[in-house]
KEKE-3310 file (N, C-alpha, C; in steps of 0.2 Angstrom, whole numbers, plus 5000, padded with zeros to 4 digits):
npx = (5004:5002:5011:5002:5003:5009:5005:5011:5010:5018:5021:5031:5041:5038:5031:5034:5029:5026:5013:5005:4992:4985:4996:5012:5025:5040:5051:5063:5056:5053:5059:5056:5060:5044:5042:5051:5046:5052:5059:5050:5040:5049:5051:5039:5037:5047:5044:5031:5019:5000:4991:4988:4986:4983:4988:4984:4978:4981:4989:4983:4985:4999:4994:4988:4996:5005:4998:4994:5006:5010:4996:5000:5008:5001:4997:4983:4975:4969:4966:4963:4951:4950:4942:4933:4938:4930:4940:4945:4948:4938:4938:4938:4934:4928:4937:4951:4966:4971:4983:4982:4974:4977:4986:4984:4976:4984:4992:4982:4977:4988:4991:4975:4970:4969:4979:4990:4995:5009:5014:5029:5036:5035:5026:5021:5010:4998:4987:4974:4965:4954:4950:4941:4942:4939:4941:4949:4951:4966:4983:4992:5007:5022:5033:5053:5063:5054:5049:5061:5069:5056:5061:5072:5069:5062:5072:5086:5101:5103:5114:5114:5110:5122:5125:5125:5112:5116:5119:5103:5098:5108:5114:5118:5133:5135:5126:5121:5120:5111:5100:5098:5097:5084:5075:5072:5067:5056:5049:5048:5044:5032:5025:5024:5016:5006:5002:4999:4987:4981:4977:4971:4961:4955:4955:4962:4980:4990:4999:5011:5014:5028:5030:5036:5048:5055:5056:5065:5074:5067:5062:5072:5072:5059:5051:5047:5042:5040:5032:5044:5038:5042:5035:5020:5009:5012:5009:4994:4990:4991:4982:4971:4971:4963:4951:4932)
npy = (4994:5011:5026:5040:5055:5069:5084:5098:5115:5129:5145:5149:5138:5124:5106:5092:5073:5054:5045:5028:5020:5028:5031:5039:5037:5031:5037:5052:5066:5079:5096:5112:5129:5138:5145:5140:5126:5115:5102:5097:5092:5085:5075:5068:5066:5054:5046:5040:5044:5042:5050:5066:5076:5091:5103:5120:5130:5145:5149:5151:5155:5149:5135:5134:5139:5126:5114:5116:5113:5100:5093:5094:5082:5071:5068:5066:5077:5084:5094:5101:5107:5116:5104:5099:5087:5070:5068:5063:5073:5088:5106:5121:5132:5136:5147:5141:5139:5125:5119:5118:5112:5100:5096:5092:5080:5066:5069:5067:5055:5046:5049:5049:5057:5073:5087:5097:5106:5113:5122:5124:5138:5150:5158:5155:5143:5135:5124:5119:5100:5093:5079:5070:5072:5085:5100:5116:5127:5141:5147:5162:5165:5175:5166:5164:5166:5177:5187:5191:5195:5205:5215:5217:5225:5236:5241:5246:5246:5237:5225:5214:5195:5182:5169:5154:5153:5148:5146:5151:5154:5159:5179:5187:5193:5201:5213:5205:5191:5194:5197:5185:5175:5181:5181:5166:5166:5173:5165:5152:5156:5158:5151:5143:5148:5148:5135:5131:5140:5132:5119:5125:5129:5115:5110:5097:5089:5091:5083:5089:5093:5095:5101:5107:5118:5123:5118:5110:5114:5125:5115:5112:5124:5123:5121:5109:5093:5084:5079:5077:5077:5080:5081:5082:5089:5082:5069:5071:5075:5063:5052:5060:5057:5045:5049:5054)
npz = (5000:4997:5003:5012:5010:5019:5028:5035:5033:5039:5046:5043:5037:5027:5033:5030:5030:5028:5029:5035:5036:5046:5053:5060:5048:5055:5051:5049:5046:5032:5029:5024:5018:5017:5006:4996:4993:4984:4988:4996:4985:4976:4985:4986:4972:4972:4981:4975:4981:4982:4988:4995:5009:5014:5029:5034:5039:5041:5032:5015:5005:5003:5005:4994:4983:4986:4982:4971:4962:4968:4963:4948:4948:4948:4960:4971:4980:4996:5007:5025:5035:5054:5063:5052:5053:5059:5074:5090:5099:5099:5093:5103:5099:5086:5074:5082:5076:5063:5066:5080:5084:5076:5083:5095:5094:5094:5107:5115:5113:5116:5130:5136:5150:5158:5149:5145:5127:5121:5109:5104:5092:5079:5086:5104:5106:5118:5124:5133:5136:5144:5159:5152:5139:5133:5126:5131:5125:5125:5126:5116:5115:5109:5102:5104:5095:5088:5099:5103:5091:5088:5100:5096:5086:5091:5098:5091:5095:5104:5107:5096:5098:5098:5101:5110:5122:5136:5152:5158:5172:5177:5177:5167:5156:5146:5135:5124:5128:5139:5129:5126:5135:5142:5133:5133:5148:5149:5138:5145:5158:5154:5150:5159:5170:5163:5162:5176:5175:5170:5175:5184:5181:5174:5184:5190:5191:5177:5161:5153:5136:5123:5109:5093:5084:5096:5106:5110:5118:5127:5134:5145:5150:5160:5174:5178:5173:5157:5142:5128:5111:5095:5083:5083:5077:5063:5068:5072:5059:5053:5059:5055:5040:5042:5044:5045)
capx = (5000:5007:5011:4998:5010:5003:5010:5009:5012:5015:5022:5038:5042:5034:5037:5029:5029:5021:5008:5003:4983:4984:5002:5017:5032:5049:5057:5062:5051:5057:5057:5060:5056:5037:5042:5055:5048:5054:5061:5042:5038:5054:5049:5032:5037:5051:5039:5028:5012:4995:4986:4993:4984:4988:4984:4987:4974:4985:4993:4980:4990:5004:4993:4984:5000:5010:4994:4992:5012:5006:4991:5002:5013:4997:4993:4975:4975:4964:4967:4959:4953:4950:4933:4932:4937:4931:4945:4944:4947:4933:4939:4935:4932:4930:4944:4954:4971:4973:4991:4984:4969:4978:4993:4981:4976:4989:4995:4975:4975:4992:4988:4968:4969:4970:4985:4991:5000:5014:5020:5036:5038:5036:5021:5018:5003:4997:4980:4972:4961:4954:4949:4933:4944:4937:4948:4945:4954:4972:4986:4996:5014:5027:5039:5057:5063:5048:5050:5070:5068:5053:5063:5078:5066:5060:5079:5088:5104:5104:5120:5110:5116:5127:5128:5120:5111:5121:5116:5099:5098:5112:5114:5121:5136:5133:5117:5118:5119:5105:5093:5097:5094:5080:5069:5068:5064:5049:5045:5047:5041:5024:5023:5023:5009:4997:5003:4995:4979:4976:4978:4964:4952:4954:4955:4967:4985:4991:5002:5014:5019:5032:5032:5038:5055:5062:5055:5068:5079:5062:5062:5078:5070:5055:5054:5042:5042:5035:5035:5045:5037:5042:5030:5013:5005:5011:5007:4986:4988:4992:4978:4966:4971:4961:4946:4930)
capy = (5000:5017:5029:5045:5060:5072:5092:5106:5122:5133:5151:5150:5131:5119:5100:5083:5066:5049:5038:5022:5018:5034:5030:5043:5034:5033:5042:5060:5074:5083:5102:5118:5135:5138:5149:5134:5119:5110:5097:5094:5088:5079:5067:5067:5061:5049:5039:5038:5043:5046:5054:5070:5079:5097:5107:5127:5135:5152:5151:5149:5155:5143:5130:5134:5134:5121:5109:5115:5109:5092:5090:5094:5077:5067:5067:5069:5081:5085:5099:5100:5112:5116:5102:5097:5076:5069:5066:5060:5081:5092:5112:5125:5138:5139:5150:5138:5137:5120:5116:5118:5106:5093:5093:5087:5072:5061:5068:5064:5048:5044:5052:5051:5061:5082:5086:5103:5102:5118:5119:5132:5138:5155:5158:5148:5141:5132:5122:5113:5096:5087:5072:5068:5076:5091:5106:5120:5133:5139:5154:5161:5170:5176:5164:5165:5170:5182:5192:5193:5201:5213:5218:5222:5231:5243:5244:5244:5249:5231:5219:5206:5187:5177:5163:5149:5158:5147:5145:5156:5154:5165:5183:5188:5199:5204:5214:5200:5187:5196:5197:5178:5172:5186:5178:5162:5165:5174:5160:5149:5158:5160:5141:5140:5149:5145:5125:5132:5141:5127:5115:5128:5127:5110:5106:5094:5089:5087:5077:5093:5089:5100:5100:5112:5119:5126:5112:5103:5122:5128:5109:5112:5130:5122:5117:5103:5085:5088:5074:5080:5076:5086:5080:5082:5093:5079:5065:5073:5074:5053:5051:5063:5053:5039:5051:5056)
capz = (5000:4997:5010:5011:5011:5024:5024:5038:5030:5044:5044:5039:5036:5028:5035:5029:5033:5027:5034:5036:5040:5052:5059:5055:5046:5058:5045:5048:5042:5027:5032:5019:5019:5013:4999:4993:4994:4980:4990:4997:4978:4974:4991:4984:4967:4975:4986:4971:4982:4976:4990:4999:5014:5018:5034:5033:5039:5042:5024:5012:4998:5001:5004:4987:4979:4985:4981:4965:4961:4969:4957:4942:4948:4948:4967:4974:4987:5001:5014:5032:5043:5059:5064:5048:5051:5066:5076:5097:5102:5095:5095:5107:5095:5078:5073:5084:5071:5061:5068:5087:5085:5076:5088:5102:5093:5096:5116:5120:5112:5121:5137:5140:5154:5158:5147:5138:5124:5119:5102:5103:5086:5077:5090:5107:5109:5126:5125:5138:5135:5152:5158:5144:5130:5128:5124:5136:5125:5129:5126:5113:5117:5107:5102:5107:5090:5087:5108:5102:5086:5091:5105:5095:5081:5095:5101:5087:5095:5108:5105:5093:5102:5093:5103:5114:5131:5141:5160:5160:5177:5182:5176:5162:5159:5141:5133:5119:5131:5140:5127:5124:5143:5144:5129:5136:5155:5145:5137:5149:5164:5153:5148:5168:5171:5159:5162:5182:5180:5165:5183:5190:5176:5174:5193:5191:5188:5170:5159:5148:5132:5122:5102:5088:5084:5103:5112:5118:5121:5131:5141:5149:5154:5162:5182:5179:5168:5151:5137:5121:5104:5091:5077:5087:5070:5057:5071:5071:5050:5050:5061:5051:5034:5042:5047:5037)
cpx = (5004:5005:5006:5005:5007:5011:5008:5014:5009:5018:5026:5041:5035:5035:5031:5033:5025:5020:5004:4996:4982:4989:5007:5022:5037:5054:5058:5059:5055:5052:5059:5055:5049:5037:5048:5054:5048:5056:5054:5040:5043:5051:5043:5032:5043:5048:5034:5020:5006:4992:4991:4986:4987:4984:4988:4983:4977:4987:4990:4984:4994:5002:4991:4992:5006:5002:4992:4999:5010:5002:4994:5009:5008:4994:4988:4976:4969:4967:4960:4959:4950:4943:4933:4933:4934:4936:4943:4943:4944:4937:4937:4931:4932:4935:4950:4961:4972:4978:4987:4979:4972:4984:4990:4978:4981:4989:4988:4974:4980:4989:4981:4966:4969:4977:4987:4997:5003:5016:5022:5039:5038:5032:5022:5012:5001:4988:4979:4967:4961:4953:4943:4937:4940:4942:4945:4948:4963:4974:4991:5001:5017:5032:5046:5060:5058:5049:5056:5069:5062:5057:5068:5075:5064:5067:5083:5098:5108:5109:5115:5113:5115:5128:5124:5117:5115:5116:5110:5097:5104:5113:5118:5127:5138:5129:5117:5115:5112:5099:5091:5093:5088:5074:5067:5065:5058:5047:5041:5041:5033:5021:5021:5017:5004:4998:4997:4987:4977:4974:4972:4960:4953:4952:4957:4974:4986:4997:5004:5017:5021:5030:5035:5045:5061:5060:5059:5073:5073:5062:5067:5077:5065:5056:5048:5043:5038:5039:5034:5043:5037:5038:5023:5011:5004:5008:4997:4984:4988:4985:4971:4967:4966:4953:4940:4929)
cpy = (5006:5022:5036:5050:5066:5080:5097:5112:5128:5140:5155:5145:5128:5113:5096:5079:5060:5045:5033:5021:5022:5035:5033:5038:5036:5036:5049:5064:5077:5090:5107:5123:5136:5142:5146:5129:5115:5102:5094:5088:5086:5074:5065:5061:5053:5042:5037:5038:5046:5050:5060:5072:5086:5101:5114:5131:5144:5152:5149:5149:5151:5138:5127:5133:5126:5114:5111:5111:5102:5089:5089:5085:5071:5063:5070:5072:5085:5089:5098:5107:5112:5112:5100:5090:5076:5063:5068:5069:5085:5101:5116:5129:5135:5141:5146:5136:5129:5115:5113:5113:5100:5091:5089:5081:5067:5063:5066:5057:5043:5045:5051:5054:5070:5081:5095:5102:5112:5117:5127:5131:5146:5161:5153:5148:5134:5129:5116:5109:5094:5082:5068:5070:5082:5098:5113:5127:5134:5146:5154:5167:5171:5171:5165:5170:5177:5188:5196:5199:5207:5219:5222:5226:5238:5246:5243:5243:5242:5228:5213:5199:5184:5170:5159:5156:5155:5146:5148:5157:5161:5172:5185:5193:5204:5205:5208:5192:5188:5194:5189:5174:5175:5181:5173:5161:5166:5167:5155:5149:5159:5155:5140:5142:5147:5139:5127:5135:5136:5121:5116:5127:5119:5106:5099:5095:5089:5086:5085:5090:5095:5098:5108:5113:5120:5123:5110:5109:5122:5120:5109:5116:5130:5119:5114:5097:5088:5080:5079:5077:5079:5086:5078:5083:5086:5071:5066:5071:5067:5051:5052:5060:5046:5041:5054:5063)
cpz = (5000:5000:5008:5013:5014:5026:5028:5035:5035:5042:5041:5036:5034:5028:5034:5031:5026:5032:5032:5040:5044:5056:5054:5055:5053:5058:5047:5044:5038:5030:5026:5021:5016:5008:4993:4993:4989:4981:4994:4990:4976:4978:4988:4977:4969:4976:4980:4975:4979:4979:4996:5004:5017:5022:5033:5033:5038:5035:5021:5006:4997:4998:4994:4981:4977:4983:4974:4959:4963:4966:4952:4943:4947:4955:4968:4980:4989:5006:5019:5033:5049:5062:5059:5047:5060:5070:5085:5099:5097:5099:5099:5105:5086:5073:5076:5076:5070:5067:5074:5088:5082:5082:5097:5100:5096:5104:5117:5118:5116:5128:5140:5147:5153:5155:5145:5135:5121:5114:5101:5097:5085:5084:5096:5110:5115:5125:5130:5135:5143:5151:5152:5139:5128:5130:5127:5130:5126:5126:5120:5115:5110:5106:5105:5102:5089:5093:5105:5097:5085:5097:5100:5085:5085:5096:5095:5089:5100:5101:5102:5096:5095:5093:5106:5121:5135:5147:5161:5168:5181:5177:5171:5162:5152:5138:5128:5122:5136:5136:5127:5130:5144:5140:5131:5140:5152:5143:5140:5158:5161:5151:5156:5169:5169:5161:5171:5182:5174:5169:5184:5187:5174:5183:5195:5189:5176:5167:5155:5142:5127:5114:5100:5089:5091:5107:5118:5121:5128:5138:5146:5154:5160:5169:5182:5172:5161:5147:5130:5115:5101:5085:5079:5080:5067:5061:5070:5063:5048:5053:5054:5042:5033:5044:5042:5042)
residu = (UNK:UNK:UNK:UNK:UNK:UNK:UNK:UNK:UNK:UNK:UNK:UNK:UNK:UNK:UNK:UNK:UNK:UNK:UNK:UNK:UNK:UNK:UNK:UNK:UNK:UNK:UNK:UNK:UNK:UNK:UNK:UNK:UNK:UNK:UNK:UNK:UNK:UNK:UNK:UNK:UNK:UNK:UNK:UNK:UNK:UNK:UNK:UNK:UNK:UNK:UNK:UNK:UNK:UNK:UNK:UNK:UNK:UNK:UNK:UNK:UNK:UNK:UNK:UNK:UNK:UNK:UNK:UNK:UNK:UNK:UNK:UNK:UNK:UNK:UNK:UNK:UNK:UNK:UNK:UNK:UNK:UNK:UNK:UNK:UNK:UNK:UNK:UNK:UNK:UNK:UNK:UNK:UNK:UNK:UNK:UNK:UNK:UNK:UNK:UNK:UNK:UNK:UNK:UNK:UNK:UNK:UNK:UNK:UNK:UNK:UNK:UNK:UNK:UNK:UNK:UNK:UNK:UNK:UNK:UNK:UNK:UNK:UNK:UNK:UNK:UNK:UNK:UNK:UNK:UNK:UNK:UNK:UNK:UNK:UNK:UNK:UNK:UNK:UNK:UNK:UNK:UNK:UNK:UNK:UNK:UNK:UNK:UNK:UNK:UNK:UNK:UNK:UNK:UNK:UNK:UNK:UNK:UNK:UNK:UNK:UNK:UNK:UNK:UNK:UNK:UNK:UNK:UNK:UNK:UNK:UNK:UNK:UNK:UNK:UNK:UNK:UNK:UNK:UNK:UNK:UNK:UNK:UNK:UNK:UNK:UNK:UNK:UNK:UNK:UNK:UNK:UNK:UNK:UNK:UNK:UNK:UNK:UNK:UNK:UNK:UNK:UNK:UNK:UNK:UNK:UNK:UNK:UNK:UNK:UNK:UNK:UNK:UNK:UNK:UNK:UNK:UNK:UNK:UNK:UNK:UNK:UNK:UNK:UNK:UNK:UNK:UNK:UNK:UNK:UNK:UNK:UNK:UNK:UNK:UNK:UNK:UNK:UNK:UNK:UNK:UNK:UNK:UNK:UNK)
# end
């Protein structure tokens, strides 16, 4: 049987996978810029698949053109959005972003408990599910990259970092290493709270799970357990290949 090829086109990357009956392949995810993805449709025609899946709410334009590249290979393509398959976690909201609804499929399918699931990427977005799977909503921050560079648009004059942040914990002793130590605590210090009043409004504990690009940076930053999954999105898209 040949693999479905399933496609999150998010803000600034777009990264696929293939799946198996609703199960994501082993393989690493192929990742490229979303205004290059050439290497998208090489792997497309490679694997030799016929049916693709693309989620991208936020980028219709993309999605529109990187599916129209896909058809011209002889792929049948299908996009999702937000509620449109039934799948185990039903939305809060309507407007609720693609990415953030598919990425709680899989942790609730694993987890069936209170859980919220982070995916630290260009944006971070925090949503709670409970106990029954129902999706209470949740928050969206500034990413790490995105905080950094509005800060040094306002300032223009700050030492841009060069390097690793190093120790965040201890003080810093230059502005660039500042701004570097600075953006995480933010990040981190605002995953911690919301992961608390998500506790209150749930009134329970819950089960944190990390995805998207500065996961496993931001896990180190965190002063509680979390499970890292970096391909929650394309794990929800393998699912939703098997969903009407």
């Amino acid at each position: 049987m040949r693999a479905d090829l399933i496609v999150d086109v998010g803000h600034s990357r777009v990264k696929w996978a293939f799946a198996h009956q609703g199960m994501l392949e082993s393989s690493a995810p192929g990742s490229a810029p979303v205004e290059a993805f050439d290497p998208l449709v090489d792997a497309a025609c490679a694997r030799a698949s016929n049916r693709a899946l693309l989620s991208g709410q936020s980028r219709p334009e993309s999605v529109a053109r990187i599916a129209a590249h896909l058809r011209q290979t002889g792929i049948e393509v299908d996009t999702i959005a937000t509620g449109s398959r039934s799948l185990p976690v039903e939305p809060a909201y309507d407007e609720l972003g693609c990415d953030r609804w598919l990425a709680l499929q899989f942790a609730w399918r694993e987890t069936q408990a209170p859980l919220v699931v982070v995916d630290c990427g260009t944006a971070i977005t925090i949503d709670l599910v409970d106990g029954a799977g129902r999706h209470f909503g949740g928050w969206i921050l500034a990413g790490i990259g995105s905080a950094r560079e509005g800060l040094l648009a306002k300032a223009p004059g700050l030492h841009r970092p060069s390097a690793e942040a190093g120790e965040t914990e201890r003080p810093a002793t230059t502005t660039a290493e500042a701004i570097e130590r600075g953006s995480l605590l933010l990040a981190a210090g605002g995953i911690e709270r919301a992961v608390r009043a998500a506790e209150r409004a749930a009134d329970a504990s819950v089960t944190l799970w990390l995805t998207g690009g500065d996961a496993a940076t931001l896990a180190d930053c965190i002063d509680r357990s979390a499970r890292h999954e970096p391909h929650l999105v394309l794990h929800g898209l393998a699912m939703a290949t098997q969903a009407t």
